[in-house]
N, C-alpha and C positions, 0 to 999 in steps of 0.2 A: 504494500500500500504506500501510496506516495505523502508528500507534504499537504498537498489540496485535500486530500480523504482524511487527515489526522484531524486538520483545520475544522474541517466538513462536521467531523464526530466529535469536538469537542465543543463544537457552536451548537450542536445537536442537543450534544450532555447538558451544555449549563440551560438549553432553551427547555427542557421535559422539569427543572423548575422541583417540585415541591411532589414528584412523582415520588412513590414508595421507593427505595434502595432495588430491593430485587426484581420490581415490576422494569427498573430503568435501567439494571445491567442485562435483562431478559430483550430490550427495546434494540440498547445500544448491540451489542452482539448480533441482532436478526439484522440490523444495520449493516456492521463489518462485514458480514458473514454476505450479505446479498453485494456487497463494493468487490470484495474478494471472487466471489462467484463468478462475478462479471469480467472481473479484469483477466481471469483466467480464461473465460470465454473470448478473449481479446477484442474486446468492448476498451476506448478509452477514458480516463481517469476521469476526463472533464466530459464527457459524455455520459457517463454513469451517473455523475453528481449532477447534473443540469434534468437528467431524468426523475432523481428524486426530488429535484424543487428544491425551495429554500427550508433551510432548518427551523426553521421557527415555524413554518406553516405544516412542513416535516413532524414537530413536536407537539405541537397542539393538537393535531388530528389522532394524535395518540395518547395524549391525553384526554382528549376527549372520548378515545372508543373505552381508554381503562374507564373514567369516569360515570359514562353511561353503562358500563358494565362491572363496575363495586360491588359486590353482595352485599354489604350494610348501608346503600342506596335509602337512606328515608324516602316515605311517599312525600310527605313536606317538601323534602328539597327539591323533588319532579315534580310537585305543583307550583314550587318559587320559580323552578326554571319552565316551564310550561305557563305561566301566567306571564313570565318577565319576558319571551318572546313574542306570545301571540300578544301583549300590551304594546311591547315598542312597536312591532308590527303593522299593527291598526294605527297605534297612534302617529305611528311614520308615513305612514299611506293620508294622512290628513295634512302635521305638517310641514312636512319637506315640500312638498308640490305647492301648498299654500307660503310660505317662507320665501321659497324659489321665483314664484310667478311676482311676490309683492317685491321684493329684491331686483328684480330684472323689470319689471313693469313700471316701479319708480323710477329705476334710473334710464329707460324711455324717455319718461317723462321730463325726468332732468336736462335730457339732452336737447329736447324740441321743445323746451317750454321758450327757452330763449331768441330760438329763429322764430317763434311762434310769435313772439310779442315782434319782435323787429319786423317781420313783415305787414304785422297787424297796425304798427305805429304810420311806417313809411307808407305804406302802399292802401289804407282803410279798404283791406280785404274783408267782404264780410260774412264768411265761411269760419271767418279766427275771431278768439274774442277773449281778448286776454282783461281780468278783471270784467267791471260789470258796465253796463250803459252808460252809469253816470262815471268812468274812471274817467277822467280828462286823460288826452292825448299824450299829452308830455308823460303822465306815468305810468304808460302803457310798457316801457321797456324796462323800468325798473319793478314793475311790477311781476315781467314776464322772470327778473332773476330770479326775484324774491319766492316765485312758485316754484322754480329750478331748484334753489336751492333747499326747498324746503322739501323736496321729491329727493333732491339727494341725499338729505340727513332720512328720510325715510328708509331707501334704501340701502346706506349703511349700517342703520339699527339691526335692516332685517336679515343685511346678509352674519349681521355679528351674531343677529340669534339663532339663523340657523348655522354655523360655525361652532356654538355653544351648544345645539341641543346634540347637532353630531360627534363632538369630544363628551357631552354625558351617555351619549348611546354606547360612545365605545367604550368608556371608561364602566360602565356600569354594566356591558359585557364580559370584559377584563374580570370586574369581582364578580361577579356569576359565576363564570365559569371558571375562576381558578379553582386548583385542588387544592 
């Protein structure tokens, strides 16, 4: 076995975490044991390891199969994790898409509320109508910022909160499912 497979299994080792001792020398060994297989097969080092993916997504997936497969599995803890998925689930299906559209919809907005008012000021288009009837002409363009900007602090907020609900999905996946 070369330097990149040593690298490979010890990136492996520290990613299985808070796995039982014998469950993770049982893990790491089907590992070795399937690098070695290959390479005798004259399969290359970096082909064999590019096959198995990265070590962390490597280690997880095996912690999760030990996890879902514990004998002293409480029903509690398959209902915290079966509630904590189909919860963010649902609750992501509402609002990432609402989060996303008001984020990007605002800053739409931002961007044409400006030509909106300048054309509306110079040219008394009357399809555009920046402020109301009574706004006089002259604060037609500063009017047109002041909706700009007020569309972009919108869609700043939104993309920060959805930026925040996606670091508590993960992070609240993260303790979920650790062991």
């Amino acid at each position: 076995m070369g330097p990149q497979s040593s690298a490979y299994l010890e990136e492996f080792k520290r990613k299985l975490g808070k796995l039982p001792e014998d469950e993770r020398k049982d893990v790491i060994q089907e590992i070795q044991g399937h690098i070695e297989e290959r390479l005798q097969d004259g399969q290359l080092e970096v082909a064999i390891l590019a096959n198995l993916g990265d070590p962390k997504k490597l280690a997880n997936a095996y912690k999760g199969d030990y996890y879902l497969q514990k004998s002293n599995s409480s029903v509690l803890e398959m209902v915290y994790l079966g509630s904590y998925y189909v919860g963010s689930s649902l609750l992501s299906m509402m609002i990432v898409p609402l989060l996303v559209a008001l984020a990007y919809g605002f800053l739409l907005c931002a961007i044409v509320a400006i030509p909106a008012g300048i054309i509306d000021a110079v040219f008394d288009v009357s399809w555009i109508s920046v402020g109301t009837e009574y706004t006089p002409r002259v604060f037609e363009i500063p009017m047109a910022i002041l909706i700009a900007l007020v569309c972009y602090v919108i869609y700043y907020v939104s993309k920060k909160a959805l930026k925040a609900y996606l670091k508590l999905l993960s992070f609240t996946h993260r303790k979920v499912t650790s062991i």
